[in-house]
N, C-alpha and C positions, 0 to 999 in steps of 0.2 A: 317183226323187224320192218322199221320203214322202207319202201321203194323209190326212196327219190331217187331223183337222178345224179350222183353226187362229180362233179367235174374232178378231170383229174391234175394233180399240182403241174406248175409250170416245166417244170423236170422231167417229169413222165413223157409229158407232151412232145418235149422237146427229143427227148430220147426216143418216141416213138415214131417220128418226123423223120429223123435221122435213121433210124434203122429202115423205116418206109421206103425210103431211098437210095436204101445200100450205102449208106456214104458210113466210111470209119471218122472216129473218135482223129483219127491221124489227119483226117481229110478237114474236117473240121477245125482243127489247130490251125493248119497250114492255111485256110481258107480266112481264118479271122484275129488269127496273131499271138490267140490265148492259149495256154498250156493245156494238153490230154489231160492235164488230173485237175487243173482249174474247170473244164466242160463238163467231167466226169460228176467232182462234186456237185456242179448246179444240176447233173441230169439225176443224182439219189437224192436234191431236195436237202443235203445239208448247207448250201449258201443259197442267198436270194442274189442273184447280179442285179448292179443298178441298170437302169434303163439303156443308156448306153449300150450295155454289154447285151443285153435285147436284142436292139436294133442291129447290132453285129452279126450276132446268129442268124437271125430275120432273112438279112441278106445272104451270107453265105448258103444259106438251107433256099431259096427261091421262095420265101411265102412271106405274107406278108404278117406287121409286129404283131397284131391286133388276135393272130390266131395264141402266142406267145403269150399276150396279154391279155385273154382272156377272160383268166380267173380275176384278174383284176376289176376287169370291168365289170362283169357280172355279180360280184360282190358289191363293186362298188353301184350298181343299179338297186339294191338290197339294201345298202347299207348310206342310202342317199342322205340322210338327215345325218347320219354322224359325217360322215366323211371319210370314206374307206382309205386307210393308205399301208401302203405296202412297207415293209421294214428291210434296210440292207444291213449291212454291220454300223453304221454312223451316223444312219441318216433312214425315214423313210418318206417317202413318194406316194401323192395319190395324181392319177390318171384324171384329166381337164377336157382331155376330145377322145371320151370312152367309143366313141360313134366316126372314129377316124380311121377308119377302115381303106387300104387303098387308100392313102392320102400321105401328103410329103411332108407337113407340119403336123406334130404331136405336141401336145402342152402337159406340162406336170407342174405340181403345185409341190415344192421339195421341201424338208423341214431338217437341217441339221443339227445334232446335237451340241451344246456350247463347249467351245475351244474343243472342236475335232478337225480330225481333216480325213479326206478319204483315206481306209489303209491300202496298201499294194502298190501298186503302178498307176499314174494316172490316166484318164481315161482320152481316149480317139475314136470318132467315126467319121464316118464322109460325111460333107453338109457343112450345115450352118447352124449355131446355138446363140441361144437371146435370153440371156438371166436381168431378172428385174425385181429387187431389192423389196421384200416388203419388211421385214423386223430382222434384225438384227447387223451385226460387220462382216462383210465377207471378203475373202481372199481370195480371186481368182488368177490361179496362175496359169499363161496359156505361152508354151514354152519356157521362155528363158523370163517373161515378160510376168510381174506381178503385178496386180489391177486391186486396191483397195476401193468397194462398194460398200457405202451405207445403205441405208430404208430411201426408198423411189433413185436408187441410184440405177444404171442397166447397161447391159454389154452386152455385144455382136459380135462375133467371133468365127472364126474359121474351124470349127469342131478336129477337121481332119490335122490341126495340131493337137500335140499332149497336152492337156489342161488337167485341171486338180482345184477341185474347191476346200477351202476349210471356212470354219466358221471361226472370227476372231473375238467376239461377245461371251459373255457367260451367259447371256439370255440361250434359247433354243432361234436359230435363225431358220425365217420363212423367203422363200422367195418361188417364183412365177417362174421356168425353164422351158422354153420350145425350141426341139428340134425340130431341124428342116432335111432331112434327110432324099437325096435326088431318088 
């Protein structure tokens, strides 16, 4: 049997984070807005949260994204020539500042699947978000407010509103997202 050292999923981590620190499942909710059985499921590893919902926990738990994100980047240091990227239900994400450790601006390279749109609730965090249009039509909706982006199209936004992206092409849409997270 090999001995590597095999990292443990983002769930585990997160759930051992949280018990490390005495904090409940209840503490957690209330600290980042999400429901006990929405934190529950990403802590057994049957959903992946988009990055957002990261940077969420991140803060509510005091540590920073990069311990969450991990597996990400480590993989993604391995898997340099392909392009690591992460899978949510609609969309996946690979990590652009794997080495953003301590640091307020994170970059991801986002790939949505065509004519999707996130499922659930849209997404909010503190900050600032900067999407910049490489392939395909996107719809960004930040509030009440809908934003149609083509390819080098790009938006600024106030993150701490609800926003929702979908992808309005039947191509798969790419695009460039940094958060600026205080």
């Amino acid at each position: 049997m090999a001995h590597a050292k095999k990292e443990k999923p983002m769930g585990k981590r997160l759930k051992d984070i949280r018990t490390d620190k005495k904090l409940s499942l209840d503490y957690l909710a209330n600290e980042t807005g999400f429901s006990i059985d929405y934190i529950s499921r990403i802590e057994k590893g049957t959903i992946m949260p988009p990055v957002a919902t990261i940077l969420r926990l991140s803060r509510a738990l005091e540590i920073d994204s990069g311990v969450l994100l991990k597996k990400e980047r480590d993989k993604a240091d391995k898997k340099k020539a392909d392009g690591f990227r992460e899978r949510t239900e609609d969309y996946t994400y690979q990590t652009l500042t794997p080495d953003a450790i301590h640091k307020h601006l994170k970059a991801f390279k986002v790939f949505i699947d065509p004519v999707s749109d996130h499922k659930g609730v849209g997404y909010q965090h503190e900050g600032e978000e900067f999407i910049y249009v490489l392939k395909g039509k996107i719809e960004v909706t930040v509030g009440d407010n809908k934003n149609v982006l083509n390819p080098e199209d790009s938006l600024h936004f106030n993150s701490s509103i609800v926003h929702k992206l979908r992808n309005l092409s039947s191509e798969k849409a790419e695009m460039v997202v940094v958060l600026y997270t205080p």
